[in-house]
C-alpha positions in Angstrom: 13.1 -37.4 -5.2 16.4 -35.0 -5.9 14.3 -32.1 -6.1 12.6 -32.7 -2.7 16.0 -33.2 -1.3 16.8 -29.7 -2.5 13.7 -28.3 -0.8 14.5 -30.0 2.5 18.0 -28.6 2.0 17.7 -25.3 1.1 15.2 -25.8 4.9 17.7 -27.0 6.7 20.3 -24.4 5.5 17.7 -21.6 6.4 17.5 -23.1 10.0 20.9 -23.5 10.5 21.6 -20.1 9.3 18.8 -18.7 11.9 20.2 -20.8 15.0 24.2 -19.3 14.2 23.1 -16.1 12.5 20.2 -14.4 14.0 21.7 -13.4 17.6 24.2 -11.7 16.0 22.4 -8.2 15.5 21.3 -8.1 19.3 24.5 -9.6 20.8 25.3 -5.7 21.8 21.8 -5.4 24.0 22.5 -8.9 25.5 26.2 -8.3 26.4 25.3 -5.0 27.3 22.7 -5.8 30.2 20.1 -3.5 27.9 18.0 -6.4 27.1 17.4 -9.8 29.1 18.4 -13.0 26.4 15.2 -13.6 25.8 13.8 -10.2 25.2 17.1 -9.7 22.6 16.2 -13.6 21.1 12.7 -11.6 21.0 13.6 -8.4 18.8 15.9 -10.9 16.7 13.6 -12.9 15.3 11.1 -9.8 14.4 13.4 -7.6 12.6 15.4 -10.9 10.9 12.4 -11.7 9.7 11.4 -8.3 8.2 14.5 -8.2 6.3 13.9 -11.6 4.9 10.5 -11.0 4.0 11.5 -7.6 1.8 14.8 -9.3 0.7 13.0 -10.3 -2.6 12.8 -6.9 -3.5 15.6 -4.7 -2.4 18.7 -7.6 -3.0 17.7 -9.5 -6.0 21.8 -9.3 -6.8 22.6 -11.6 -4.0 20.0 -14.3 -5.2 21.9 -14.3 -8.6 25.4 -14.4 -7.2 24.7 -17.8 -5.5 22.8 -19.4 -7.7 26.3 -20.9 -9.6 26.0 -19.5 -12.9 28.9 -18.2 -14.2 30.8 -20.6 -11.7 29.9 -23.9 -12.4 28.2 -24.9 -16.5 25.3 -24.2 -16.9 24.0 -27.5 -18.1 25.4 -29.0 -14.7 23.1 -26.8 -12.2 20.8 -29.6 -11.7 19.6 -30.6 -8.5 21.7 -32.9 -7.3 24.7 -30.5 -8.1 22.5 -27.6 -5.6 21.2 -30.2 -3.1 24.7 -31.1 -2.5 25.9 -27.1 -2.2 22.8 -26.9 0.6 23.2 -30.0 2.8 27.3 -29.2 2.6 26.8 -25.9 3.9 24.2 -26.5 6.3 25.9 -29.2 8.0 29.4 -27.1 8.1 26.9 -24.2 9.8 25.1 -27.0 12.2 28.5 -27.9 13.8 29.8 -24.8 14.3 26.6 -23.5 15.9 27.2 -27.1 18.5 30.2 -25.7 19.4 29.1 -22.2 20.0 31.3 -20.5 17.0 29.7 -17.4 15.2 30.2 -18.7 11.5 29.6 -17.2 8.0 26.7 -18.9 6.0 28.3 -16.9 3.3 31.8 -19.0 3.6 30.2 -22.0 3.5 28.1 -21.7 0.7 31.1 -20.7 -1.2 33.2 -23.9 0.2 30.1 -26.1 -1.1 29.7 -24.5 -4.5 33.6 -25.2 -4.6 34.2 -28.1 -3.2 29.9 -29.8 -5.1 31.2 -27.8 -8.1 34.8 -29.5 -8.7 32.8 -33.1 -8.5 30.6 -31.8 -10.6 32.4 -30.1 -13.1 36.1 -30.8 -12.6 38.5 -28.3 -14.5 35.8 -26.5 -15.6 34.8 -24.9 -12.4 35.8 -21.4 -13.2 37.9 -20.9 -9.8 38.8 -17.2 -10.9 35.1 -16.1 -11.3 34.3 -17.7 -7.7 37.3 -15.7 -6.1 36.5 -12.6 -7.9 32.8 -12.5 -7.3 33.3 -13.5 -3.0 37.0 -13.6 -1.7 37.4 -10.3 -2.0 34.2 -8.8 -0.9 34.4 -11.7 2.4 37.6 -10.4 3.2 37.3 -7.2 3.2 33.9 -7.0 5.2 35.7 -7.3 8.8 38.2 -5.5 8.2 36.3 -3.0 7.1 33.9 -3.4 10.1 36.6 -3.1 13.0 38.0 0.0 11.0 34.7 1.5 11.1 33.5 0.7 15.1 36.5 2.2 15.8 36.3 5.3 14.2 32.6 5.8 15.4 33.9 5.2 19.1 36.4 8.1 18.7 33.3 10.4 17.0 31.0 9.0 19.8 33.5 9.7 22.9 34.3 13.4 21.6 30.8 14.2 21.3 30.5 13.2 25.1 33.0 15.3 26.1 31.6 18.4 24.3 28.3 17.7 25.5 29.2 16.7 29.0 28.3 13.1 29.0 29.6 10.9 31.2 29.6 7.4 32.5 29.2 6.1 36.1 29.3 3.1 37.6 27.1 1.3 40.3 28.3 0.3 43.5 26.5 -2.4 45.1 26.9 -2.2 49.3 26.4 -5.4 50.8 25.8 -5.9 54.6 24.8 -9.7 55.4 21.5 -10.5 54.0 20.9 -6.3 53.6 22.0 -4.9 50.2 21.7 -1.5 48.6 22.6 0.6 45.2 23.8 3.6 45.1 25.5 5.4 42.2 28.7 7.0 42.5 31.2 7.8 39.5 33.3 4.8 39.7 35.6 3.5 36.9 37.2 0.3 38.2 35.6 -2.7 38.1 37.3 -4.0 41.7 36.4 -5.5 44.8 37.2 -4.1 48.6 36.7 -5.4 51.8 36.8 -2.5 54.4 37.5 -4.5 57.7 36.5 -2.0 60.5 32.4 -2.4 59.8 32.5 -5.5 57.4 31.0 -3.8 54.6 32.2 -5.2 51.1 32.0 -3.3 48.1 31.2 -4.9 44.9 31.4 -3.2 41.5 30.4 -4.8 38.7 29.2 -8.2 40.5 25.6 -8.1 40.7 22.8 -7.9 38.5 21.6 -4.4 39.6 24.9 -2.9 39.0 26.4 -1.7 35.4 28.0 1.7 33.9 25.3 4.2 32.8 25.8 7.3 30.8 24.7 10.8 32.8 23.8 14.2 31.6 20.7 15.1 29.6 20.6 15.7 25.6 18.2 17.9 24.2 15.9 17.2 27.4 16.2 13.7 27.4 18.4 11.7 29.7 21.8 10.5 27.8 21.3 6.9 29.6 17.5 6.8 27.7 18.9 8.5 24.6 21.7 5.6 24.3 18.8 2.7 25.1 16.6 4.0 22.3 19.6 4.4 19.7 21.2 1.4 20.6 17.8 -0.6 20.4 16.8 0.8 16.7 20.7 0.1 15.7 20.1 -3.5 16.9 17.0 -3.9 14.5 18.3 -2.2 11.7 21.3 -5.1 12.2 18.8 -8.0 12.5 16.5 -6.4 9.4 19.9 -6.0 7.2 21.2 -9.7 8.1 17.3 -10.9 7.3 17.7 -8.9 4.1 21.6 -10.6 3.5 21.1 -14.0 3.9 18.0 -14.6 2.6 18.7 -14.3 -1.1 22.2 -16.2 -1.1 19.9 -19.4 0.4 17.1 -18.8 -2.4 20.0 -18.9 -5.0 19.8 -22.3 -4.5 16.6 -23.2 -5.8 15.6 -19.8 -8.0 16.9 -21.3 -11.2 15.3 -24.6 -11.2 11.2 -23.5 -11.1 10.9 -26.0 -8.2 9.2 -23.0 -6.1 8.2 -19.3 -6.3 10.4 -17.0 -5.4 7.8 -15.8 -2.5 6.7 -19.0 -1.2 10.2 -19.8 -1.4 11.7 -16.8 0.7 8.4 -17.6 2.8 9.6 -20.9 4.1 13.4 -19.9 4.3 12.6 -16.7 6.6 10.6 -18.9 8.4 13.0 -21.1 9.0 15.5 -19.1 9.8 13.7 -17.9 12.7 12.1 -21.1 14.2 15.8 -22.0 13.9 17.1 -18.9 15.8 14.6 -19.3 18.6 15.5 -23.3 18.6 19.4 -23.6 18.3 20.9 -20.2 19.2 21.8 -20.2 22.8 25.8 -21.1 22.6 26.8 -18.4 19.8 24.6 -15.9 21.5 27.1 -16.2 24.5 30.3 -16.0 22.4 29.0 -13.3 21.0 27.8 -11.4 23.8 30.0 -12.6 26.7 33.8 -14.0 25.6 34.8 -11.7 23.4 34.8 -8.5 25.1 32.8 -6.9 27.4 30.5 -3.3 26.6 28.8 -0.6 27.6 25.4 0.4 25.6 27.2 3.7 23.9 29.9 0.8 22.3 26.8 -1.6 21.5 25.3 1.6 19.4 28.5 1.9 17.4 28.7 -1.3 17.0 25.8 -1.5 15.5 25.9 0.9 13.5 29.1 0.2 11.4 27.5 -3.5 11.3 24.4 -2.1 9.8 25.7 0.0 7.5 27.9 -2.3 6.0 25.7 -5.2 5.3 22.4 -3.1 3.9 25.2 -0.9 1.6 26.2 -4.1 0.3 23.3 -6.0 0.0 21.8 -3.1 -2.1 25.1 -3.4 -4.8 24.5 -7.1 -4.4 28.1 -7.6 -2.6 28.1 -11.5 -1.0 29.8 -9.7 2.6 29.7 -11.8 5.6 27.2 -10.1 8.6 28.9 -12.7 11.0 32.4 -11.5 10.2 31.0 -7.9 9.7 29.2 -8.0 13.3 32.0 -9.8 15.0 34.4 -7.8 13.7 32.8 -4.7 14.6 32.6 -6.3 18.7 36.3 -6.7 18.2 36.6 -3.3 16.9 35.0 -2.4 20.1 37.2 -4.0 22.5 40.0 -3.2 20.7 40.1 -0.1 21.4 40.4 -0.1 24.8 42.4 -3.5 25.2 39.5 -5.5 26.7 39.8 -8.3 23.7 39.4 -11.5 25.5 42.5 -12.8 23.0 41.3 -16.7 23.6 37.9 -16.2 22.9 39.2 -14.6 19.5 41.5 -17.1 18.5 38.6 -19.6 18.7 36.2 -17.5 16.5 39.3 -17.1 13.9 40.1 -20.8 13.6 36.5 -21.5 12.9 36.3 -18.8 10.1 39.6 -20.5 8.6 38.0 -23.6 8.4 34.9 -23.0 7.7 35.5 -22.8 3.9 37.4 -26.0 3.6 35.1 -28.3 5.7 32.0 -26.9 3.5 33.8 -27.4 0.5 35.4 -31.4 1.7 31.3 -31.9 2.6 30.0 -30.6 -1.3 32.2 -32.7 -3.0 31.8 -35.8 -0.9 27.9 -35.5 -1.0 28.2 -34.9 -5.0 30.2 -38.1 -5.2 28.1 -39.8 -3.0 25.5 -38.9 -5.4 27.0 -40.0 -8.4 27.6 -43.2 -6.8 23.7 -43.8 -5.7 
């Protein structure tokens, strides 16, 4: 009976990874205009679940890390001690996903293996060894990721000016029921009415108007060269968060022989996309719409830095966060030129506070509970 709970929770963790999670890597194209939500939803799913399916390979660390050994005794890994780790951190995930808050499955597997853990084991929950092997590797992994979207925006916007690149705006005409677009290097995103002929000018308002890059490289148009670069980055984001997660969830049932490690990372990619297709609408927004807006050429960096991050650590087998690596590196991005939307922000930062604590109130509640039964 235990051990099936386990299965179902390990599940339910994979989907409630997938609905908060698998956005995260295409927020850029969506918040960009590049791609339509359900076109980004579209290359999401694909490339998170190619990184799932190859995570058994290329980041056995992670599935070691998160297993609990070395954290909690050995002889106290049992199921009831792992079902309890799952459910906690599922649930924490579930509600933050309701409200539309881009969490870290990371943080709240480490709040349920703390708070499941001290049930479980009391004083002899080896505290230091938990900090040592996540805090500091969680922590530094936004950081890191602003730093890094940053410094790719300054690389990115001196290449343009030694190539000649530049970005123009479209400037919708509207006349009554008659409308037009016309491209004309604008950088304001204002509104005029010009009295004389009743002709308003709207930039920025409708669907057929964004800023596009101009100037050809190496033959090919910049705006076509920025599409393609910023498409591949969003892949490689999705395929590195796929390859990420995957293991930290398998953790959970890899010690106790209740599954192979291939039908198990089977059922959890699978469930991580049937729950990012199902569940994924609200973060996709905060992500791609409240915290700041951008142009394709900042989705690419933004990417990039994201991407880089999270495959470089999932290789050494570091437990970094790709929701506070991505969202960082979106803040990075409107950081730099002031266009942090600072109450969106907040909100994303109070649910990465409390993320940790609510996982870890949830694991040691279910473990009692348990006990109790």
């Amino acid at each position: 009976m235990i051990s099936a709970l386990l299965l179902v929770a390990v599940c339910f963790l994979a989907w409630s990874n997938g609905a908060n999670d698998n956005f995260k890597g295409v927020a850029t194209l969506y918040g960009s205009g590049t791609l339509s939500h359900r076109q980004a939803l579209a290359l999401a799913s694909v490339s998170t679940l190619a990184g799932a399916l190859l995570s058994l390979s290329l980041a056995a660390g992670l599935m070691r890390a998160f297993s609990g050994k070395g954290i909690v005794p050995s002889e106290l890994l049992d199921a009831p001690l792992l079902a309890s780790i799952g459910l906690a951190a599922a649930t924490t995930v579930l509600l933050a996903t309701r409200l539309g808050f881009p969490v870290s499955t990371t943080h709240a597997l480490v709040g349920g293996i703390a708070g499941a853990g001290f049930a479980a084991a009391g004083a002899s929950l080896e505290i230091g060894a938990l900090a040592r092997a996540f805090l500091v590797p969680l922590l530094l992994g936004p950081v890191l990721a602003i730093a890094l979207a940053r410094a790719g925006l300054r690389v990115a916007r001196a290449a343009a000016q030694r190539l000649a690149v530049d970005s123009q705006t479209c400037i919708c005409v509207g006349h009554g029921l008659m409308e037009a677009a016309v491209a004309c290097p604008v950088h304001t995103a204002s509104a005029a009415l010009l009295a004389p002929t009743a002709l308003r000018l709207n930039v920025g308002e409708s669907p057929g108007c964004s800023d596009e890059y101009v100037g050809p490289v190496a033959r090919v148009t910049t705006a076509d060269t920025i599409r393609a670069g910023h498409l591949l980055s969003a892949s490689l984001v999705g395929f590195a968060r796929g390859l990420n997660d995957t293991p930290k969830i398998l953790g959970l049932v890899a010690g106790l022989s209740l599954i192979s490690p291939v039908a198990g990372t089977l059922a959890i990619a699978f469930a991580m996309t049937l729950g990012g297709l199902a569940a994924g609408r609200r973060v996709a927004e905060t992500l791609s719409k409240k915290i700041t807006p951008m142009t394709p050429g900042q989705g690419l960096v933004g990417n990039l830095a994201t991407s880089a991050l999270v495959i470089g650590a999932s290789r050494l087998g570091l437990p970094v966060s790709t929701t506070h690596v991505s969202t960082g590196a979106i803040m990075g991005i409107g950081g730099s030129d002031g266009s942090l939307h600072g109450r969106a922000v907040r909100q994303v930062l109070a649910a990465w506070v409390t993320t940790l604590p609510v996982a870890a109130v949830l694991g040691a509640g279910l473990m009692w509970g348990q006990r109790w039964l």
